[in-house]
C-alpha positions as CSV (number, residue, x, y, z in Angstrom):
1,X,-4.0,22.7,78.5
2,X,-1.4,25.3,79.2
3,X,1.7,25.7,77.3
4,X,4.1,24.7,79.4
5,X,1.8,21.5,79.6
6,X,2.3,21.2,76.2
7,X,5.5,21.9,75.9
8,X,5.8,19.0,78.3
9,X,4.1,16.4,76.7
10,X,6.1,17.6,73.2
11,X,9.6,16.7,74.9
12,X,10.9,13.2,74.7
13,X,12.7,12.2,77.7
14,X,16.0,12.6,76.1
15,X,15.8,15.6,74.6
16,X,14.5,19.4,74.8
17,X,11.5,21.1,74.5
18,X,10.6,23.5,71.8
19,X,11.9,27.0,72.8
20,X,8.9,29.2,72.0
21,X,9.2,32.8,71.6
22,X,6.9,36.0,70.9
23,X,7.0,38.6,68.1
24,X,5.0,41.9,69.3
25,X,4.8,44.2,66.3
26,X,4.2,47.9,67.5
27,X,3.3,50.9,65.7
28,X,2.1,54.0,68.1
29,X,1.1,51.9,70.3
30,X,1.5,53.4,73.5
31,X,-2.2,53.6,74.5
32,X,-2.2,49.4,74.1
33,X,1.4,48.2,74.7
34,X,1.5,47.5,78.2
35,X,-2.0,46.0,78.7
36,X,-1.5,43.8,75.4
37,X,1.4,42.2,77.2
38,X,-0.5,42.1,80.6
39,X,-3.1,39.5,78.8
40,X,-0.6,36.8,77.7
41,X,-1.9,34.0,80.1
42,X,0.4,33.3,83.3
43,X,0.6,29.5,82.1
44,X,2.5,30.7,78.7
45,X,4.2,33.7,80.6
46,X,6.0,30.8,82.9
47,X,7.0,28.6,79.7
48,X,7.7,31.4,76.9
49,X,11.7,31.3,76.1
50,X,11.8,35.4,75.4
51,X,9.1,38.2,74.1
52,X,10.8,40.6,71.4
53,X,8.7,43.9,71.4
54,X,9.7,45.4,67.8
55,X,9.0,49.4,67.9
56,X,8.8,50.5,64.3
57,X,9.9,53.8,64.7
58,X,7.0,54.9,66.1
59,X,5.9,58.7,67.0
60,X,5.1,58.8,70.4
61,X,6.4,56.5,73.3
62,X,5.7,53.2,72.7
63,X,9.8,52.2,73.3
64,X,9.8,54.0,76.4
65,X,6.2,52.2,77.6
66,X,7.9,48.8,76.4
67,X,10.9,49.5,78.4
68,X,8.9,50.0,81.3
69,X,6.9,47.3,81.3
70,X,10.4,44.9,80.9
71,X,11.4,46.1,84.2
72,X,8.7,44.1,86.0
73,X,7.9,41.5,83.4
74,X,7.2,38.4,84.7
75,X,8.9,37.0,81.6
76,X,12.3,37.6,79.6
77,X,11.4,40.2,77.3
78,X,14.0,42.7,74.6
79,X,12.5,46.1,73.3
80,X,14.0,47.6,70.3
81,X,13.2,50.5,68.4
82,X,14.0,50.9,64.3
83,X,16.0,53.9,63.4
84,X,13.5,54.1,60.9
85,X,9.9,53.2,59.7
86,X,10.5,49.5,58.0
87,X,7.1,48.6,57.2
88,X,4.5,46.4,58.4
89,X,6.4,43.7,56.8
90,X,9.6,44.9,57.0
91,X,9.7,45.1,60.5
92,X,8.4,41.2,60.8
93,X,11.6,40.2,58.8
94,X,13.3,42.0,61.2
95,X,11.7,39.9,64.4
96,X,11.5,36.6,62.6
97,X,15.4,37.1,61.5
98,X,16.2,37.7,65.7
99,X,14.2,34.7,66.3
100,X,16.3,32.3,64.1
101,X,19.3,33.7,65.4
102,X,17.9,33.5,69.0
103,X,17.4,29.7,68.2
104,X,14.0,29.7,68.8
105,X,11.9,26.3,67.5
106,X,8.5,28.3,67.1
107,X,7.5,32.9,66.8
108,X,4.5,34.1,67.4
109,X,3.4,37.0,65.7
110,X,1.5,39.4,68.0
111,X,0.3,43.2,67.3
112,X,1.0,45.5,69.9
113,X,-2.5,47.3,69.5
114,X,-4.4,44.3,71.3
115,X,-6.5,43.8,68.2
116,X,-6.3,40.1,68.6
117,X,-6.6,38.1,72.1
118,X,-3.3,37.0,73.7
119,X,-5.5,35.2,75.6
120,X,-5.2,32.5,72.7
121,X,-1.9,32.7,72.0
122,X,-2.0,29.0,73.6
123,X,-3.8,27.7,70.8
124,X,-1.4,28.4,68.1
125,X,1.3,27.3,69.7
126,X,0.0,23.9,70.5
127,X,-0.3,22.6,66.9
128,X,3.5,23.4,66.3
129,X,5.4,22.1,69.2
130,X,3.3,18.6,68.7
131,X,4.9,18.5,65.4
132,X,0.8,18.9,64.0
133,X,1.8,22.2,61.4
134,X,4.2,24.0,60.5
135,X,2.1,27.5,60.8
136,X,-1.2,27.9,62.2
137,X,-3.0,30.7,61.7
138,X,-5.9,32.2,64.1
139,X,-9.0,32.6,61.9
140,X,-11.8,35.1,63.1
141,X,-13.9,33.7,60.4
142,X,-14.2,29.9,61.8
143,X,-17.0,30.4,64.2
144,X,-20.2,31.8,61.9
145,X,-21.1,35.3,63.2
146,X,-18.1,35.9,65.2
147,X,-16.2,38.3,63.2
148,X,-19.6,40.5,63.0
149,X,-20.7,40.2,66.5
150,X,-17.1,41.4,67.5
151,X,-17.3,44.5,65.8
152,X,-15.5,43.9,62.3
153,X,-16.8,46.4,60.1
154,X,-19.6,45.4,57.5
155,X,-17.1,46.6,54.4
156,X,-13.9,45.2,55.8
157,X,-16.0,41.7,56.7
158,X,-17.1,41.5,52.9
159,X,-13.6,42.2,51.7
160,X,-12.1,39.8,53.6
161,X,-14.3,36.9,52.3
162,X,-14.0,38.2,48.8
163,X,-10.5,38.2,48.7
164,X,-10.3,35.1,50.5
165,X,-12.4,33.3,47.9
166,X,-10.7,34.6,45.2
167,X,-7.0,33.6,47.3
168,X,-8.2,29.7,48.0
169,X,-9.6,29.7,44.0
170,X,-6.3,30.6,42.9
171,X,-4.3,28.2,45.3
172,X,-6.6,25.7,45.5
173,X,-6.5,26.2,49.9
174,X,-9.4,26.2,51.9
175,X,-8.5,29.0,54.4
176,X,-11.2,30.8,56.6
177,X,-9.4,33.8,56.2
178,X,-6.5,35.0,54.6
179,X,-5.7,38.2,56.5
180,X,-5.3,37.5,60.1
181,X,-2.5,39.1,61.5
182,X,-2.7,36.4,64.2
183,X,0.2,33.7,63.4
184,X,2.4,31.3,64.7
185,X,5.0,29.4,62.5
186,X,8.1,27.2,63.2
187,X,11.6,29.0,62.7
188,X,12.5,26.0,60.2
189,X,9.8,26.4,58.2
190,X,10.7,30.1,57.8
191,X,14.0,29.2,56.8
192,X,13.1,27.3,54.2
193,X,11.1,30.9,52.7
194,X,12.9,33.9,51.0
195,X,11.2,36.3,52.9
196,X,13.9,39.3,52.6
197,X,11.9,38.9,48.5
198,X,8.6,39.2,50.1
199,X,7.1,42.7,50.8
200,X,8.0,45.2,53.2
201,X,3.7,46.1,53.2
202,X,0.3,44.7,54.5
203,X,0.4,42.3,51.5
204,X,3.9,40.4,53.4
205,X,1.2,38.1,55.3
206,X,-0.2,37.2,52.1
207,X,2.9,36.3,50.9
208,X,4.3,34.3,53.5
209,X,0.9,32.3,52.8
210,X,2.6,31.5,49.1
211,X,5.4,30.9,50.2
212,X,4.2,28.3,52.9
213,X,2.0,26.7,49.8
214,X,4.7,26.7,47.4
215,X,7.3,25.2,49.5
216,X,4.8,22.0,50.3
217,X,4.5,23.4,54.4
218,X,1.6,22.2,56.7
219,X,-0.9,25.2,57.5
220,X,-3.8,24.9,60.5
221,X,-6.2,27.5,61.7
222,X,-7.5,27.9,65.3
223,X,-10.7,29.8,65.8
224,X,-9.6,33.6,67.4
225,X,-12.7,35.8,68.7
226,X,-12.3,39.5,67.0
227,X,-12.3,42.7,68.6
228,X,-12.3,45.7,67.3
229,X,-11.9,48.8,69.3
230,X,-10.4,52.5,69.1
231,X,-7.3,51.2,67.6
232,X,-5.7,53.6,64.6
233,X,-6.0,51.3,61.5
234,X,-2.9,52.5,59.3
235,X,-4.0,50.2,56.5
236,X,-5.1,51.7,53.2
237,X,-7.9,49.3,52.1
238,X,-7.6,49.9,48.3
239,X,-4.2,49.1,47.9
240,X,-4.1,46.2,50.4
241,X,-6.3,44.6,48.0
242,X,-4.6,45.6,44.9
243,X,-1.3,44.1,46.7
244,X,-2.5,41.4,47.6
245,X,-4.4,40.6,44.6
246,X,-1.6,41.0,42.5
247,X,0.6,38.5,44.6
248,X,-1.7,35.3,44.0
249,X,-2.1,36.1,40.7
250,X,1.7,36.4,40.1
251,X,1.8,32.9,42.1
252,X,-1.1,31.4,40.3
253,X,1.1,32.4,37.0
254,X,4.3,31.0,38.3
255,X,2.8,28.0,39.1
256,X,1.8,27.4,36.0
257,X,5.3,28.2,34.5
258,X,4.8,32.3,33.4
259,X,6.0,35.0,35.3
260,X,10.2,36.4,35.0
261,X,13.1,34.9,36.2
262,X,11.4,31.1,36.8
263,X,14.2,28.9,36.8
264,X,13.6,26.0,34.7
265,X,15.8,22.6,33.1
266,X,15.6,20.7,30.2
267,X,14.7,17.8,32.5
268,X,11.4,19.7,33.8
269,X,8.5,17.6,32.6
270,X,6.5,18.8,29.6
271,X,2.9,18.8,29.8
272,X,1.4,16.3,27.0
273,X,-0.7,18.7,25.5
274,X,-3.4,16.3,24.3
275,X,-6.1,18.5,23.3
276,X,-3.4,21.3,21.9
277,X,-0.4,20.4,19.9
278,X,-0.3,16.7,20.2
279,X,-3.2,16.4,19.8
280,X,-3.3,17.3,16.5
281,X,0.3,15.8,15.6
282,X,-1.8,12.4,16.8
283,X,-4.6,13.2,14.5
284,X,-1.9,13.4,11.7
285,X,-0.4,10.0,12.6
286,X,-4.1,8.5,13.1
287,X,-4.8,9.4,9.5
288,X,-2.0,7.7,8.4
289,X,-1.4,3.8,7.5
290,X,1.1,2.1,10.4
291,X,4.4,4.0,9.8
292,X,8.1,3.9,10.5
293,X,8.0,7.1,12.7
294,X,11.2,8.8,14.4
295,X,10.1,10.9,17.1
296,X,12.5,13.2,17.5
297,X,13.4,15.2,21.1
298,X,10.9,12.5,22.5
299,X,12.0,12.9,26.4
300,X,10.4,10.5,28.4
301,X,8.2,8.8,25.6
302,X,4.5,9.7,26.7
303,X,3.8,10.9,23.1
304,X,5.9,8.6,21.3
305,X,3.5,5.8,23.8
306,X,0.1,7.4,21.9
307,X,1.9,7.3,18.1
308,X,2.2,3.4,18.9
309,X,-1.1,2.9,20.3
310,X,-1.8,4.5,17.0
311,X,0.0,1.4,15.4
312,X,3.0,3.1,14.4
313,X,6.4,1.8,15.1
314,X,7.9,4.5,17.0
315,X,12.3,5.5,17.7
316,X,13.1,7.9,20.0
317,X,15.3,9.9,19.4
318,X,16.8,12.2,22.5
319,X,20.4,13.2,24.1
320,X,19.1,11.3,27.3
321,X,17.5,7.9,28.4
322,X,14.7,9.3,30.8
323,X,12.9,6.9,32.9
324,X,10.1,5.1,31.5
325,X,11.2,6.0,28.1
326,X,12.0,2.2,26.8
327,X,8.5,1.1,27.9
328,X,6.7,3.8,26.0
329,X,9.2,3.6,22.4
330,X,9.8,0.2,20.5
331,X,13.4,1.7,19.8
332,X,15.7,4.4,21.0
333,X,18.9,6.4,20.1
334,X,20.8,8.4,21.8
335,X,22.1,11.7,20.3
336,X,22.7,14.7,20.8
337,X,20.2,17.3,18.7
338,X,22.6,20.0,18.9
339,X,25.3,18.0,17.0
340,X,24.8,16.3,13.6
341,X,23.2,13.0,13.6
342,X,25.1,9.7,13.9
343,X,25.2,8.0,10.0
344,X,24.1,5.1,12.0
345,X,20.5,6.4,11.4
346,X,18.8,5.5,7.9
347,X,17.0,6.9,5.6
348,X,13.9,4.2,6.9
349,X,11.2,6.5,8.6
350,X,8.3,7.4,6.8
351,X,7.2,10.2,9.3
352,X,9.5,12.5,11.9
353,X,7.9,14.1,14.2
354,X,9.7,16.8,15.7
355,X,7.3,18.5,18.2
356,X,8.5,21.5,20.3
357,X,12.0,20.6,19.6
358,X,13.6,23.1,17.0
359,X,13.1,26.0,19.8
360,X,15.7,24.2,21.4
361,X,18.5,23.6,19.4
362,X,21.4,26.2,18.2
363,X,21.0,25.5,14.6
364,X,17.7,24.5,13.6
365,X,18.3,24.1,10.0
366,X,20.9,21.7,10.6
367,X,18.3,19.0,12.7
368,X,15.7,20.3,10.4
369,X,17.9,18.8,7.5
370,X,19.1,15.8,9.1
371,X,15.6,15.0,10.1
372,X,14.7,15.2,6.6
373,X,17.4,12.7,5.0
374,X,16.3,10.2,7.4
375,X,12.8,10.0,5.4
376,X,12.2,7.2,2.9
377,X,11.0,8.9,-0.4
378,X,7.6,10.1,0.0
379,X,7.9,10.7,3.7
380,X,6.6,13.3,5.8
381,X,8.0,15.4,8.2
382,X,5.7,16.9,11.5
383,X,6.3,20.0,12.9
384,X,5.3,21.9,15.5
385,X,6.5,25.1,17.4
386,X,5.9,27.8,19.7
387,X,4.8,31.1,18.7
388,X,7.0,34.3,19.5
389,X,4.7,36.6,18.2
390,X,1.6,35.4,20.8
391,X,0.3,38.6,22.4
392,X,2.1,37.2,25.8
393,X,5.5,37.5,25.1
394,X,5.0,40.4,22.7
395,X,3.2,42.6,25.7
396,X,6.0,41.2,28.0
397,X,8.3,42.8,25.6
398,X,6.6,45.9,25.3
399,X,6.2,46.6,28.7
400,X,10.1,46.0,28.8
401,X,10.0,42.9,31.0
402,X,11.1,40.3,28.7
403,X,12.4,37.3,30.6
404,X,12.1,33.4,30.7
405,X,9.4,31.8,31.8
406,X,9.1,27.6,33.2
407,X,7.2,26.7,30.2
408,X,5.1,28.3,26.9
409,X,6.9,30.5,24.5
410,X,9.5,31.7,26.5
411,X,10.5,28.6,28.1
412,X,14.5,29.1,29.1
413,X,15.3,26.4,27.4
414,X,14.4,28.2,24.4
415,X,17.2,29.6,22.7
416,X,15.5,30.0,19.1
417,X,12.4,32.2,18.6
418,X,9.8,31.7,15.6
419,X,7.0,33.4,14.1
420,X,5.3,32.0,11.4
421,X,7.2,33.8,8.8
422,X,10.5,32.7,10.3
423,X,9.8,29.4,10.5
424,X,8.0,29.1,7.1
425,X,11.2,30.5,5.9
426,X,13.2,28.0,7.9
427,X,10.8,25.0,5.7
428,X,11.2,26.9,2.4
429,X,15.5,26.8,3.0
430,X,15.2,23.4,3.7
431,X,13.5,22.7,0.7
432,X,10.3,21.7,2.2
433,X,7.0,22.0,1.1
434,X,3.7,22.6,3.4
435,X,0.9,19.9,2.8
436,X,-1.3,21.4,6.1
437,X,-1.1,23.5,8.9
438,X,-2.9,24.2,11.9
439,X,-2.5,26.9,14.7
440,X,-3.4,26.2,18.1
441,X,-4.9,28.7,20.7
442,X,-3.7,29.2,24.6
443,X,-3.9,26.2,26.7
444,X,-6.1,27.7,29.1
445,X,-7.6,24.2,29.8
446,X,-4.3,23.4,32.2
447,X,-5.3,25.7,35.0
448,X,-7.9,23.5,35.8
449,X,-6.6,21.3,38.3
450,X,-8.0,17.9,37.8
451,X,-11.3,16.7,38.2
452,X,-11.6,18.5,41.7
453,X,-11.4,21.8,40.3
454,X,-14.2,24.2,41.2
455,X,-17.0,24.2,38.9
456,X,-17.1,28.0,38.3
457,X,-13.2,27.8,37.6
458,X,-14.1,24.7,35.0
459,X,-16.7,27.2,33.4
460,X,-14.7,30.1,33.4
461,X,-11.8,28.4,31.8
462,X,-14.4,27.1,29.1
463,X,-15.4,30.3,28.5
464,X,-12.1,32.2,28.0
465,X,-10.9,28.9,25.6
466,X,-13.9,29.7,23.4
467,X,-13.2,33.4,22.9
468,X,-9.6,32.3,22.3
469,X,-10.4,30.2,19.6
470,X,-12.2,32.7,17.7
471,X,-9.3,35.2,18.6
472,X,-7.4,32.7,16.7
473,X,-9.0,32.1,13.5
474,X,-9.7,35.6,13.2
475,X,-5.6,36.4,13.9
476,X,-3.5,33.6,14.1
477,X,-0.2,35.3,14.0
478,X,-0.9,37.4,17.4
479,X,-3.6,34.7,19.3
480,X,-2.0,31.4,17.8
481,X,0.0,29.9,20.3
482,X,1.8,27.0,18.6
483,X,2.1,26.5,14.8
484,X,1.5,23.4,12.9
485,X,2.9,22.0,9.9
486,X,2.9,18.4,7.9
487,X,5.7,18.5,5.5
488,X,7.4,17.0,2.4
489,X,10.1,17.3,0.2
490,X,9.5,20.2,-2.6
């Protein structure tokens, strides 16, 4: 079906059809400009909205071939040339910026060097204007053989399916191939991506990839056939794969709430950490007989829900209602932990729990204290925070990029730090006494993503928990990632 037969059968009656419009990235490419162009099929040439040849500052006269060939196009086509050299990516910021300000509904990325097939330029567009993706992507790794039998080199092919293992593994996609320059995507979907952030490189296809992932978009791939011919490759192998490898593990890290500048609230979810922290604050609880317990800072109840299936009667205790939080508490109380505690509260709990919750308070020794006069005499009093001195945020502080993180030690809604002397002093000012304590190791276990999660991921994870653990008990202070402590009075 040709394009402007798709674009025909996209189009209600009663309104428009999609505007479609070319990118051609060009770099020296005189010797391929003109007959690059001459291949897009006559079907799509009829139906295209413009073509916008992008010269990035090239060296010899690709502008000059570009305008040439716009004097007889067939098609409306604009040739610009950059002042000066703006990258691979930067120059596709460039195009994709015209092409949202050109009103375009869906941009086609081609390279000027004829590397890969206007011929199928067709295909990628056909997904998008039937409302099927939001970028498709043409894959010379979908039909088996192809990409050798059309020249790719025997190094570049293995690199390319390395580093597209190791991208879907860390992303959890299930691309072909991650580094096609072959791409189609609709202009509102780019909108929605900060791509003046991304990379002016190579690497700025892999990162509209994460950026497509992390904002939830549809992605489809069309099989391309490859050809590889005389063409200058200006691409420096090593540090493409160095680039890109550092992006997805940066994304992989952001996604699981490390990584500077991650904007967080104190209405983000907190993972139940059932086999770390609260796990062993509900091995506490299990040892005990059914308790009075005040759990303070209990958000939306999930643990306070596992304390009663212990048989304790549990109170929350929080500054807001969240939802589901009166199904999972027998009790609640509203109050803010940054202000002392209403006198409405007695002295009738014989355990308060107050897990991951003096981190976020302006005067911990003021909860701390108020926690502790709502004890009946013998009481006990849980604790358990995050670690400051874990070798994460001290490297981040050596390597002078100390910033806040989603979620571990330097969660932003942190605002006090401990280490175990700090917050052993905080207990001994309190005039508290340590019965037990327990440090927990990194919670490696939540980067496995459900029971779906590859097998070697599962086994790797395992592995890296184990030699964790023994980091731990051989140096707490700088491998323990949370401290645990069951108090009482001195």
């Amino acid at each position: 079906m040709s394009a402007a037969e798709v674009l025909s059968d996209a189009q209600p009656a009663h309104d428009r059809a999609p505007r479609v419009g070319v990118l051609v990235v060009a770099y020296n490419a005189a010797s391929t400009l003109e007959r690059t162009l001459s291949r897009l099929p006559e079907s799509f040439a009829r139906s295209v909205d413009h073509v916008m040849v992008c010269d990035d500052a090239s060296q010899d006269d690709t502008y000059e071939i570009g305008l040439r060939f716009r004097d007889t196009a067939s098609f409306p086509i604009t040739v610009v040339k950059h002042a000066r050299n703006l990258g691979y990516g930067g120059n596709q910021k460039a195009g994709y910026r015209w092409a949202v300000e050109h009103g375009l509904d869906v941009v086609v990325l081609l390279h000027g060097d004829g590397q890969y097939a206007p011929e199928c330029i067709e295909d990628l567009v056909t997904p998008l204007v039937r409302g099927e993706a939001d970028a498709v992507f043409g894959s010379r790794m979908l039909e088996k053989g192809g990409a050798m039998a059309g020249g790719m080199p025997a190094y570049k092919y293995a690199g390319n399916k390395i580093l597209t293992g190791f991208q879907n593994a860390l992303t959890g996609q299930h691309l072909s191939e991650w580094h096609s320059g072959y791409r189609a995507y609709r202009t509102d979907a780019l909108t929605d991506l900060d791509l003046a952030s991304y990379s002016d490189d190579f690497d700025f296809d892999t990162e509209i990839i994460l950026g497509l992932v992390r904002a939830g978009k549809r992605i489809a791939e069309v099989p391309i056939p490859t050809y590889y011919g005389d063409e200058i490759c200006y691409v420096n192998g090593m540090k493409y794969a160095r680039d890109v490898t550092a992006d997805v593990v940066r994304h992989w890290a952001s996604e699981r709430g490390f990584g500077g500048g991650v904007a967080s609230t104190e209405t983000d979810l907190y993972a139940l950490k059932a086999t770390g922290s609260h796990g062993v604050l509900i091995e506490w609880l299990q040892g005990r007989e059914p308790s009075r317990v005040l759990d303070a800072g209990c958000f939306d109840g999930r643990f306070a829900d596992l304390a009663r299936r212990a048989g304790h009667h549990v109170t929350g205790l929080d500054r807001l209602k969240h939802d589901g939080v009166a199904d999972r508490v027998d009790s609640f109380i509203e109050a803010d932990l940054n202000q002392p505690l209403p006198a409405t509260i007695g002295a009738e709990y014989d355990v308060v729990v107050a897990g991951d919750i003096l981190e976020h308070v302006v005067e911990p020794q003021q909860l701390l204290e108020d926690l502790v006069s709502k004890l009946v005499p013998g009481g006990e009093i849980l604790v358990s925070v995050p670690n400051f001195g874990h070798w994460y945020p001290r490297g981040r502080i050596a390597v002078g990029k100390f910033d806040y993180d989603q979620r571990g030690p330097l969660d932003r809604g942190h605002v006090r730090f401990f280490t175990r002397t700090t917050i052993e002093r905080l207990f001994a000012d309190c005039g508290l006494r340590v019965l037990e304590h327990q440090t927990v190791g990194t919670p490696f276990e939540s980067v496995v993503d459900g029971p779906e999660a590859p097998p070697t991921r599962k086994q790797l994870v395992r592995g890296v928990t184990r030699v964790d653990r023994a980091m731990v008990r051989a140096w707490p202070r700088l491998f323990g990632y949370q401290f645990l402590y069951r108090l009482e009075v001195a």
